[in-house]
C-alpha positions in Angstrom: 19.1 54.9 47.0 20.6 52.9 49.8 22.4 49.8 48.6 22.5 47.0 51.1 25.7 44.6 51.0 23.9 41.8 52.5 20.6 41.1 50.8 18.6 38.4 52.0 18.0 36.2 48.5 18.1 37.4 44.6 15.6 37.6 41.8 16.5 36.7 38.5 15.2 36.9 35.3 15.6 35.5 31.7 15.7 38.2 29.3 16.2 42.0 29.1 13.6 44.3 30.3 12.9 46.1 26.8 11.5 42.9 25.8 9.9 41.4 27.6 6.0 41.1 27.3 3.8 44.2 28.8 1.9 41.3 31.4 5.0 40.7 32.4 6.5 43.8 33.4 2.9 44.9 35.2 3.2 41.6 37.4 7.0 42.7 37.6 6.3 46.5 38.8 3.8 44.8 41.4 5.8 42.3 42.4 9.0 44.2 43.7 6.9 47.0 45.3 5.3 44.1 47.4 8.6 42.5 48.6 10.2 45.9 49.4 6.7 46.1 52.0 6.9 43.2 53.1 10.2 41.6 52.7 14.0 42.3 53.4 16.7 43.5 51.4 16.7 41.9 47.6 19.3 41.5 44.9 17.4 41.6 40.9 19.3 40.7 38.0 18.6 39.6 34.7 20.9 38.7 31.6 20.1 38.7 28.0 22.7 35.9 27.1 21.0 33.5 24.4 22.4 30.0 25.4 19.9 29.4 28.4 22.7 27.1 30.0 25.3 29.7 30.5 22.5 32.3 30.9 21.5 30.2 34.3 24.8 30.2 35.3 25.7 33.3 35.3 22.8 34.1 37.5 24.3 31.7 40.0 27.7 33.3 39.9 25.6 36.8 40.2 23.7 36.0 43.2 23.4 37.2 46.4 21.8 35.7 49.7 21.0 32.5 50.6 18.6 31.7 47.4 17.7 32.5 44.4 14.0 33.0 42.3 14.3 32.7 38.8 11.2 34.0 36.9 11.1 33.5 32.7 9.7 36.7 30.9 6.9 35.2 29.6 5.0 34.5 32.6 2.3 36.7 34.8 2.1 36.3 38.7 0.5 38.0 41.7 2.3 40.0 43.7 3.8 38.1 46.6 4.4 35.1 45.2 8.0 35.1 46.6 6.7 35.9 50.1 4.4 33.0 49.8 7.1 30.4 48.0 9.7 31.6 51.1 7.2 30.4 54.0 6.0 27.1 52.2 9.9 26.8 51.6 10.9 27.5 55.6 7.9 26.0 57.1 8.8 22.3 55.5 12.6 22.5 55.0 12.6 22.3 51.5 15.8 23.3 49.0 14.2 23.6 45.8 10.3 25.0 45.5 8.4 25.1 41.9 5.7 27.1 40.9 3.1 25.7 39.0 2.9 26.7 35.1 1.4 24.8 32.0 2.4 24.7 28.5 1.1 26.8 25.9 -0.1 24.5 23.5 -3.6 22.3 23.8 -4.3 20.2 26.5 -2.0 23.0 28.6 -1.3 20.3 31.2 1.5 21.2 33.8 4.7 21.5 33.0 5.7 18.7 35.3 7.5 15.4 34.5 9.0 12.0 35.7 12.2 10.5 35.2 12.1 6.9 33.3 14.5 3.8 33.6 16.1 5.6 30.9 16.8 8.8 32.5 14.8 10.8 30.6 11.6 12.9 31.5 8.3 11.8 30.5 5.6 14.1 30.7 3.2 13.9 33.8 -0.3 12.8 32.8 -1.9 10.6 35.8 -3.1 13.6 37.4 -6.4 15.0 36.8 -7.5 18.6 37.1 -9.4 18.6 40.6 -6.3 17.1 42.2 -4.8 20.3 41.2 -7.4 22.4 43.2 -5.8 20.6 46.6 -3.6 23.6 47.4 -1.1 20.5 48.9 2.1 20.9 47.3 4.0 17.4 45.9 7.6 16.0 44.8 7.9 15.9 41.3 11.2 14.6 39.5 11.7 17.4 36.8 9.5 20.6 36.2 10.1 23.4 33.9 12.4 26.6 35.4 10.1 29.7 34.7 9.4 30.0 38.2 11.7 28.3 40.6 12.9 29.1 44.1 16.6 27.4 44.7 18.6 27.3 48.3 22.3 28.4 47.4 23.1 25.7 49.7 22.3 23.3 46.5 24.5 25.4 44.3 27.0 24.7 46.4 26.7 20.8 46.5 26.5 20.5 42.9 29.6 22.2 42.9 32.0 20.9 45.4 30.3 17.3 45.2 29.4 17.0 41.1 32.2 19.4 40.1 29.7 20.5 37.5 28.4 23.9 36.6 24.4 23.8 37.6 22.9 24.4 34.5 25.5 22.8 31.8 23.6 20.8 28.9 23.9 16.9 29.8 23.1 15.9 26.2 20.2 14.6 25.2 19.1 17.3 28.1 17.9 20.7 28.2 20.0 23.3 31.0 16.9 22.6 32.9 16.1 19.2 33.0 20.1 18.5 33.4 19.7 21.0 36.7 17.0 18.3 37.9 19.1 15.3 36.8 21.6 16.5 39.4 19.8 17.2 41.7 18.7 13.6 41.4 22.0 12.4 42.0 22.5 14.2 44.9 19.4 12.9 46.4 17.7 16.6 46.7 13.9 16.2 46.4 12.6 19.2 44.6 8.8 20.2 45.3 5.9 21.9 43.2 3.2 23.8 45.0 -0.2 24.1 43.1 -1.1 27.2 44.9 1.8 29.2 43.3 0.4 29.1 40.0 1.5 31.5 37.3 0.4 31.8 33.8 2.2 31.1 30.9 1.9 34.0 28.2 0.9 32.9 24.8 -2.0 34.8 22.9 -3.6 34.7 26.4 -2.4 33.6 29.9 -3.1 29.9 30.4 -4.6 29.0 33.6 -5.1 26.0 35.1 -9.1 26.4 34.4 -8.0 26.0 30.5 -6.4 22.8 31.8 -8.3 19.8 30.0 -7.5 16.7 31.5 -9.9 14.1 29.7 -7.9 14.8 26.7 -5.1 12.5 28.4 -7.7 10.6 30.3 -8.2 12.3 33.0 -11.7 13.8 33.9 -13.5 17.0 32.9 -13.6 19.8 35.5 -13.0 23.4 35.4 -11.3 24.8 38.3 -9.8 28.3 39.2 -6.4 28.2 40.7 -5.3 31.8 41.0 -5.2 34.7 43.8 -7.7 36.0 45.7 -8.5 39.3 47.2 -5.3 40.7 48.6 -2.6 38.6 46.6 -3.4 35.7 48.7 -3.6 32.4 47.0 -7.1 30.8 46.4 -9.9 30.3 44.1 -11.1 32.7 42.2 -8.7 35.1 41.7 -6.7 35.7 38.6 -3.1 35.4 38.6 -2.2 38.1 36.1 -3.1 40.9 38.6 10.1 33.7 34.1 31.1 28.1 37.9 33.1 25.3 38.6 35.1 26.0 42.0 34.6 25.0 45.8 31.6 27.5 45.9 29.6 29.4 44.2 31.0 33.6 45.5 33.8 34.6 43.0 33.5 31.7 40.8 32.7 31.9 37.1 31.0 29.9 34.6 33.0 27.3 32.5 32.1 28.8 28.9 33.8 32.0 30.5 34.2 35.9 29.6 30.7 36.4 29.1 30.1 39.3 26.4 26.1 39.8 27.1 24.4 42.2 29.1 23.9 41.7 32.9 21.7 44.1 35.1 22.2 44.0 38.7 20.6 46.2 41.6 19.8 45.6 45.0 16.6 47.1 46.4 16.4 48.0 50.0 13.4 47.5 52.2 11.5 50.7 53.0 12.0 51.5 55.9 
């Protein structure tokens, strides 16, 4: 296999591939066949480590390119969602791009939320389902990180300008909800984009049709956000066919020498 120095961005993912869920590595196997097609040289890692904050952070030390896709293993997603999340992300300038994902737990609403005076996220519940069906992506202040597309470019902010790892805890703060706080106080504006939608594995894959709205006062409508024929996105498809230096290269986490397993490989474009 060639190995390319230079790859263009990096995939990451939270957990090791023996396991992770079957959906999950099927959306996986798809997935990277698609970008070597249609896409440039890309780095994949993934590391076990079990504290998520230094887990995240070592993927930023580990990456290569100019961004990075995390994806958590317990997710499903079409094929060339990372093709799709790179041209929303280059045709409107944006540095951080959210895909669209609900909890697992009744009503399912999106895992979206709004900072208060306090600081602290409150859940999204103003929206209703049909202004999910818009395909018109939106800022949000905080989302959850199981599929999020970051420029290195903010890496590198946080760390020359916040002196702060990425990902660290800011107590009472979750590694991802403290990633959003900074990026708050940096000004960066990150956005989610309905039409990458991926579903979130529990005993099923929860789609936004399993979305119910009027139980937080919205109104009842059952909608299909998913992919259609070819991978593209659009109704009704089915989206199952997740450091501290002057920047981020050679740098290493503050909780260093890292004793968990990290895989790394870059795979080429064919040719």
């Amino acid at each position: 296999m060639r190995i390319e120095n230079n790859p263009i961005g990096s995939v990451a993912i939270m957990g090791g591939i023996p396991t992770v869920p079957t959906p999950f590595l099927l959306s996986w196997t798809k997935f990277i066949e698609y970008n070597a097609k249609h896409l440039g040289d890309i780095h994949y890692l993934s590391t076990t480590v079990s504290f998520h904050a230094q887990a995240r952070n070592s993927i930023v030390d580990m990456m290569k390119g100019n961004w990075v896709l995390m994806l958590d293993t317990d997710i499903t997603f079409g094929p060339d969602i990372l093709h799709r999340m790179l041209k929303r992300m280059e045709q409107h300038d944006l540095d951080v791009l959210v895909g669209m994902y609900q909890f697992k737990t009744h009503p399912y609403s999106p895992v979206l939320f709004n900072w208060t005076e306090k600081g602290l996220p409150k859940k999204i519940t103003g929206y209703q389902a049909h202004q999910y069906d818009q395909f018109h992506y939106f800022p949000v202040d905080v989302a959850g990180a199981g599929c999020l597309l970051i420029k290195d470019s903010v890496f590198v902010r946080i760390l020359e300008e916040l002196k702060e790892n990425p990902f660290d805890i800011l107590p009472p703060l979750g590694e991802d909800f403290s990633f959003f706080n900074r990026l708050k106080r940096l000004g960066i504006q990150a956005v989610c984009d309905p039409a990458i939608h991926v579903e979130h594995l529990t005993w099923k894959g929860i789609q936004m049709s399993d979305f119910d709205s009027e139980a937080i006062g919205g109104t009842r409508r059952k909608i299909q956000v998913g992919w259609g024929e070819n991978g593209q996105g659009g109704e009704g498809g089915n989206a199952t066919d997740s450091c501290r230096d002057s920047g981020r290269n050679g740098t290493h986490a503050v909780n260093g020498g890292l004793q968990d397993l990290h895989v790394e490989i870059t795979v080429p474009a064919e040719s």
